[in-house]
NUPANU-669529 format. One record per residue: residue in one letter; x, z, y of N, C-alpha, C in turn; residue number from 1. Coordinates in pm, 1 decimal, always signed. Example, Ala and Ser with C-alpha at 12.3 -4.5 7.8 and 13.67 -1.06 7.14 Angstrom:
# NUPANU-669529
+--------+----------+----------+----------+----------+----------+----------+----------+----------+----------+-----+
: residu :      nc1 :      nc3 :      nc2 :     cac1 :     cac3 :     cac2 :      cc1 :      cc3 :      cc2 : num :
+--------+----------+----------+----------+----------+----------+----------+----------+----------+----------+-----+
:      A :  +1319.0 :   +780.0 :   -569.0 :  +1230.0 :   +780.0 :   -450.0 :  +1320.0 :   +780.0 :   -330.0 :   1 :
:      S :  +1285.0 :   +708.0 :   -225.0 :  +1367.0 :   +714.0 :   -106.0 :  +1290.0 :   +787.0 :     +3.0 :   2 :
+--------+----------+----------+----------+----------+----------+----------+----------+----------+----------+-----+
//
This chain:
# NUPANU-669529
+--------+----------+----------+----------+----------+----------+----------+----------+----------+----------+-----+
: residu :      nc1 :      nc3 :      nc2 :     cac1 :     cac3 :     cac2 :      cc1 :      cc3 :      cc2 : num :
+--------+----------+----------+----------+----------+----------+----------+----------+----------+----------+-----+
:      X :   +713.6 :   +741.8 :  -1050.6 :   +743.0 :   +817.1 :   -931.4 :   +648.2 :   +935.8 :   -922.4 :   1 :
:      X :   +639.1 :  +1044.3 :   -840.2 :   +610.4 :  +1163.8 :   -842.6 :   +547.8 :  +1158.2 :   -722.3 :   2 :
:      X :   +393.9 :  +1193.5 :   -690.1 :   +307.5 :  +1229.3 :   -610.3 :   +377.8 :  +1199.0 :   -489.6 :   3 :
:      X :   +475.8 :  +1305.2 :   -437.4 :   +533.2 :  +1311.6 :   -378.3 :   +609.6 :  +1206.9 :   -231.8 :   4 :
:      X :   +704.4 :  +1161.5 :   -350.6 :   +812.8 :  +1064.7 :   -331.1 :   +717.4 :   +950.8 :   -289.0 :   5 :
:      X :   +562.5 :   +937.6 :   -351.0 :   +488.3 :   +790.0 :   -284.8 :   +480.1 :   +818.7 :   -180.2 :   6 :
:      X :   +379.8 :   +949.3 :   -184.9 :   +358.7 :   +947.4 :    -15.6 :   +465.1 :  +1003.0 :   +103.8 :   7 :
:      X :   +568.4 :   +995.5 :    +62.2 :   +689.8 :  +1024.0 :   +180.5 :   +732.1 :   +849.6 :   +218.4 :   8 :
:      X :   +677.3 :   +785.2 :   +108.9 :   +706.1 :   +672.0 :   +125.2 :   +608.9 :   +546.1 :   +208.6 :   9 :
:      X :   +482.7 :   +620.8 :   +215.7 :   +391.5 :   +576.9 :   +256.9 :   +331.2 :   +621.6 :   +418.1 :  10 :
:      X :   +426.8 :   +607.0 :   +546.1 :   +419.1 :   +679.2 :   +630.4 :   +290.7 :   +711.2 :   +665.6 :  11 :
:      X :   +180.4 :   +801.1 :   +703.3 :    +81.4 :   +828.8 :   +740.9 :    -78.9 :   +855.4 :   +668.2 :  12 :
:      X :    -19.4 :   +848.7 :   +566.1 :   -133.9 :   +823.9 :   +470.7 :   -182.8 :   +974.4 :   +433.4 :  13 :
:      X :   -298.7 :   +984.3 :   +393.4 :   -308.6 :  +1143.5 :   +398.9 :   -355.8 :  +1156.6 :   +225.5 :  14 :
:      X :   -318.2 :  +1246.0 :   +192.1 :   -317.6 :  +1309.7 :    +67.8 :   -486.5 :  +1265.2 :    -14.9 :  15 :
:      X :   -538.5 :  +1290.3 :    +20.5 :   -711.1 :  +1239.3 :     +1.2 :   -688.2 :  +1116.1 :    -40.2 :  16 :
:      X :   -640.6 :   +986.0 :    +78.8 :   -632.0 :   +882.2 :    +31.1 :   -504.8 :   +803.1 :    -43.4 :  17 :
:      X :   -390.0 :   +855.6 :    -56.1 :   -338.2 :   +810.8 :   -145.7 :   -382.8 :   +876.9 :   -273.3 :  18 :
:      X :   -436.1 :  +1013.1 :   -309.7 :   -507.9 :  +1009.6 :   -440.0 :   -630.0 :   +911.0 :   -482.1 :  19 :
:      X :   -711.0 :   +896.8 :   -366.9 :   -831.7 :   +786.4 :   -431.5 :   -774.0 :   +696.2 :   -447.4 :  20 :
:      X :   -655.2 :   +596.9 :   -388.2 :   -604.7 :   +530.1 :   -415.6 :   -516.6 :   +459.1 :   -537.3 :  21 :
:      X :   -430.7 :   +576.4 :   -544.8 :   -345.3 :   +619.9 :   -703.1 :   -472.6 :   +587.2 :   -828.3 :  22 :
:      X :   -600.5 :   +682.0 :   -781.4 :   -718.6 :   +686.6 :   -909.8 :   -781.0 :   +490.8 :   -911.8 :  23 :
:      X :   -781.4 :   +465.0 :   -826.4 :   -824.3 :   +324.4 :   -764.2 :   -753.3 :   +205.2 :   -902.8 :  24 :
:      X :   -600.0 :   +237.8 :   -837.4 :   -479.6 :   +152.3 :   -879.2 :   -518.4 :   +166.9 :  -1058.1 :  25 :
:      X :   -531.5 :   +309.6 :  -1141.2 :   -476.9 :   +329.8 :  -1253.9 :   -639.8 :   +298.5 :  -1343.4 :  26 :
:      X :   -743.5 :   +316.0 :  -1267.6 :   -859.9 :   +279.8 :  -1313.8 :   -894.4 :    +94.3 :  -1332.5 :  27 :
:      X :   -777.7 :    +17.2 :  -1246.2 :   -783.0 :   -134.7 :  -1270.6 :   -669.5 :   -148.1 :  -1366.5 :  28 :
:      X :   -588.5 :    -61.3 :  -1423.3 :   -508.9 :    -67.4 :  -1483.0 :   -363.3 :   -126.2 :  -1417.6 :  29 :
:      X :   -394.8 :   -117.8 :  -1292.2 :   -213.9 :   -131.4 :  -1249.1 :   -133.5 :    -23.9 :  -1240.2 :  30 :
:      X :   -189.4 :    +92.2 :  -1231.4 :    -90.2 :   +205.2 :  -1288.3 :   -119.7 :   +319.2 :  -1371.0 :  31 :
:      X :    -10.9 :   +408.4 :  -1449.0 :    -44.8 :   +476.7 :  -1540.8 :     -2.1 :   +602.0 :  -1483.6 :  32 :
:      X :    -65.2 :   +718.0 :  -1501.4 :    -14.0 :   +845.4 :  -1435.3 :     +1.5 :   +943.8 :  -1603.8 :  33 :
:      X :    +58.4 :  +1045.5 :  -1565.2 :   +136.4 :  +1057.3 :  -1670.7 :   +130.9 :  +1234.3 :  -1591.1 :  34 :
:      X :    +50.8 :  +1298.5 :  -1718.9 :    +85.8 :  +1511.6 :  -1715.1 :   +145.8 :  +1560.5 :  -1774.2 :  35 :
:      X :   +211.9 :  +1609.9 :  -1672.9 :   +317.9 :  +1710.2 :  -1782.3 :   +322.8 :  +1870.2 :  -1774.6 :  36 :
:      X :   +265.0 :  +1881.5 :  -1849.9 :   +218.4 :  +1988.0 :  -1861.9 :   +298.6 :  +2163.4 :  -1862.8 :  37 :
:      X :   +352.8 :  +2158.7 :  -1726.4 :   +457.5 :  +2273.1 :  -1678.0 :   +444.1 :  +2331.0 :  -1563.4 :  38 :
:      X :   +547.1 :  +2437.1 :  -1523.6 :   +468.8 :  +2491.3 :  -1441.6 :   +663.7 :  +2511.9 :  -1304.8 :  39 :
:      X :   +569.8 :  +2458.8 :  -1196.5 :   +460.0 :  +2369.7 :  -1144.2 :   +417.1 :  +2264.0 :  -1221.5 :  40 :
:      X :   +269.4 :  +2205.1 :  -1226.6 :   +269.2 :  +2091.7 :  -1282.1 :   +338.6 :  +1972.8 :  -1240.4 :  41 :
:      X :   +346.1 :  +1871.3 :  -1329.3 :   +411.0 :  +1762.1 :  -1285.3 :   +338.7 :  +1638.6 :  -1286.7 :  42 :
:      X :   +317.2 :  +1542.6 :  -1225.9 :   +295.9 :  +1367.9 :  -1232.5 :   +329.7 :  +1328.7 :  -1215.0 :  43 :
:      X :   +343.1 :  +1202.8 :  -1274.9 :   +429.2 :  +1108.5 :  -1250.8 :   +309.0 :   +969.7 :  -1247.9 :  44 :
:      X :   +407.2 :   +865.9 :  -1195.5 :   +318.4 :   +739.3 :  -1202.7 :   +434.0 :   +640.9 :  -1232.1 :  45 :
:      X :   +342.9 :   +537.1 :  -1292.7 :   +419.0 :   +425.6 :  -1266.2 :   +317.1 :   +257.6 :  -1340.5 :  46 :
:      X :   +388.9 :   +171.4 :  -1286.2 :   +344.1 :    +53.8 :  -1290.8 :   +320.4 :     -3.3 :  -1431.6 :  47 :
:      X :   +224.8 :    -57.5 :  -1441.6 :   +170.7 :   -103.5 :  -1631.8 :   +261.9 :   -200.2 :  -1620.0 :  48 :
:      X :   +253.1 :   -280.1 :  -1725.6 :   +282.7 :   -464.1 :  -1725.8 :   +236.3 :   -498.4 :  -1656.4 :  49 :
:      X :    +61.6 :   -479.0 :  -1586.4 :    -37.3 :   -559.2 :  -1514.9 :     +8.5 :   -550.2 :  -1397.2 :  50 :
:      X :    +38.8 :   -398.9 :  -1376.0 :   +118.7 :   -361.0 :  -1263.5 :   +234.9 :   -468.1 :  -1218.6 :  51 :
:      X :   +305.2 :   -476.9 :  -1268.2 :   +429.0 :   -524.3 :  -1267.8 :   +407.1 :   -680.4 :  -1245.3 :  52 :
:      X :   +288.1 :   -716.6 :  -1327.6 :   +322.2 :   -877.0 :  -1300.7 :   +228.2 :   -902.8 :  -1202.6 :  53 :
:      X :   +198.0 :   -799.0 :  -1118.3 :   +174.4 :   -866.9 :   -907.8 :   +268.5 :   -855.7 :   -850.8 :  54 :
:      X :   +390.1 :   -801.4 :   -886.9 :   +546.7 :   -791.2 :   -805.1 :   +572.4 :   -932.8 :   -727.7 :  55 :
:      X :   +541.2 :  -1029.8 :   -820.4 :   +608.0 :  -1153.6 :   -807.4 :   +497.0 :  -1209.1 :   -676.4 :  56 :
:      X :   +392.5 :  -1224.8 :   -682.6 :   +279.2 :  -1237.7 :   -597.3 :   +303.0 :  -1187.5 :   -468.1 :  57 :
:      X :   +304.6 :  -1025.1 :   -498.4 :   +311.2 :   -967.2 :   -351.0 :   +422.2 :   -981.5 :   -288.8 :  58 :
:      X :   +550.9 :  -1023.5 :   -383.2 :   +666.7 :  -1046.2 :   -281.6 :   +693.4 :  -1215.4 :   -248.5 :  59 :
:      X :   +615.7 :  -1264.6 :   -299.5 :   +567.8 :  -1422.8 :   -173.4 :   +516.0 :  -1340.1 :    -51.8 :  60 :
:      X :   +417.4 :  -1294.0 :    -93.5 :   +287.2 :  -1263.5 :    +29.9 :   +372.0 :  -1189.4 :   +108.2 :  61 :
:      X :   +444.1 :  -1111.5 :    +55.1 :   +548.0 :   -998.0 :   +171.1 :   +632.8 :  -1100.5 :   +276.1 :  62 :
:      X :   +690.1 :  -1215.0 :   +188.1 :   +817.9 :  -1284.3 :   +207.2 :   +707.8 :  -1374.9 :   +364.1 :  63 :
:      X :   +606.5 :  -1434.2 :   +333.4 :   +522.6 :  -1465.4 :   +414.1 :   +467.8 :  -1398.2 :   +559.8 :  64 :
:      X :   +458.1 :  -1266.6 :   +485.5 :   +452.0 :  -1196.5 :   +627.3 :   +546.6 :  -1162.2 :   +717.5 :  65 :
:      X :   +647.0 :  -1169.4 :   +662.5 :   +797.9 :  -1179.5 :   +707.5 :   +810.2 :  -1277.7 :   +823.9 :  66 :
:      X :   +788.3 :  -1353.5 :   +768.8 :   +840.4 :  -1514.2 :   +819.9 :   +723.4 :  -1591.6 :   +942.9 :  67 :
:      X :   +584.1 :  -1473.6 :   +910.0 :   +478.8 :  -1524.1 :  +1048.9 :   +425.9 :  -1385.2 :  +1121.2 :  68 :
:      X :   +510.8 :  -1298.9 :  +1107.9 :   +452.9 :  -1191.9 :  +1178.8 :   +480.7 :  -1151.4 :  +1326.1 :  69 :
:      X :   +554.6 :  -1281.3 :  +1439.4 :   +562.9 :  -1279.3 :  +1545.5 :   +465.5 :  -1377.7 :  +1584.4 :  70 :
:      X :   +453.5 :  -1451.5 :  +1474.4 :   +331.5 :  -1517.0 :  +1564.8 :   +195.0 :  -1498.6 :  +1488.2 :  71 :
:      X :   +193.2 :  -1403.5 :  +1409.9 :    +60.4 :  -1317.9 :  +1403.1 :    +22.5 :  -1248.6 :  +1521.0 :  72 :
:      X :   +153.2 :  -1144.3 :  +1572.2 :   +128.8 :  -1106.2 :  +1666.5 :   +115.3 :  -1145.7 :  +1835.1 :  73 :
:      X :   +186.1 :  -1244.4 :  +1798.7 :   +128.5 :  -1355.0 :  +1948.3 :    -21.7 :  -1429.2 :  +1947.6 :  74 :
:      X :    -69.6 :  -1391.8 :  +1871.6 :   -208.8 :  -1442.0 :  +1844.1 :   -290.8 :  -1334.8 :  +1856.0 :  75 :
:      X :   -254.9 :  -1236.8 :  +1851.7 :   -359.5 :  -1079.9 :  +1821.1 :   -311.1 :  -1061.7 :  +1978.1 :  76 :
:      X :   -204.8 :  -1073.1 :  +2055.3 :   -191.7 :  -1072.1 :  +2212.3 :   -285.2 :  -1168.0 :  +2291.0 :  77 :
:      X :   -311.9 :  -1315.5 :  +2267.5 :   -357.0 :  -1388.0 :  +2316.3 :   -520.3 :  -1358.9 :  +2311.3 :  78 :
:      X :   -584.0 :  -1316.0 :  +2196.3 :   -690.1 :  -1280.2 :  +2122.7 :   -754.1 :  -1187.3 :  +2237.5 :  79 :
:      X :   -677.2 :  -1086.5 :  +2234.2 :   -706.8 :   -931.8 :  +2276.8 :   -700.6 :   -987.7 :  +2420.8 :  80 :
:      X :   -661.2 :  -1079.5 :  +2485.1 :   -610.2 :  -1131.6 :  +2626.9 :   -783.0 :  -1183.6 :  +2720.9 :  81 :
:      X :   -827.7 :  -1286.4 :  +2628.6 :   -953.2 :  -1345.7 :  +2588.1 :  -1062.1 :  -1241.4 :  +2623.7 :  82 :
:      X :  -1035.6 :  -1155.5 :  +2529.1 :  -1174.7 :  -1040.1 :  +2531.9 :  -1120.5 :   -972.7 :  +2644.1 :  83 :
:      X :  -1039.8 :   -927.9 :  +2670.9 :  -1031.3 :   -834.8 :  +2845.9 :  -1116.8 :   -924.1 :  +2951.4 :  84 :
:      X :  -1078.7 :  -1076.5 :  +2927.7 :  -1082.9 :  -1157.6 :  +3018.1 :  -1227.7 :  -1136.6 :  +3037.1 :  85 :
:      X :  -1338.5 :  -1221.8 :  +2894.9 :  -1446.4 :  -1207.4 :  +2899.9 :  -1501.9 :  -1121.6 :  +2929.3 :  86 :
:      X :  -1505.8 :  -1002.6 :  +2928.6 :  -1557.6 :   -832.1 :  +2972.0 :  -1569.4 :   -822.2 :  +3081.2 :  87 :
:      X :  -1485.7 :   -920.4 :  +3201.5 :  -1507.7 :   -865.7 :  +3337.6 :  -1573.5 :   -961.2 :  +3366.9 :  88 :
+--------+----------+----------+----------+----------+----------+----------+----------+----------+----------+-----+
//
């Protein structure tokens, strides 16, 4: 994928940190970036093997957050409820 296209995909993220990030990812070897040497320049990225074989991992962990993220958030309500309480 192309600079770009990540971070349109990545709502809010600012250019700074999806590059340290991108450099982050390809320096543990989960992704490979790729110059092409034209004009405009071009990059590209994409996922190693190593890359690829956390797919399976993160889409439990996704599938997980799926399945408790109302009552994550009924807990971060109750939480936050607590500390107002205590403060006064």
């Amino acid at each position: 994928m192309r600079f770009g296209a990540i971070r349109r995909g990545i709502p809010d993220i600012s250019q700074r940190m999806l590059t340290l990030t991108l450099r982050n990812l390809e320096r543990d070897g989960l992704v490979a970036r790729h110059d092409y040497p034209e004009l405009p320049p071009r990059v590209e990225y994409e996922l190693t093997d190593r890359g690829k074989s956390m797919l399976k991992p993160l889409a439990g962990f996704t599938d997980w957050i799926r399945d408790t993220w109302q009552e994550i958030e009924a807990s971060r309500a109750e939480f936050d409820a607590a500390e107002r309480r205590a403060e006064r």
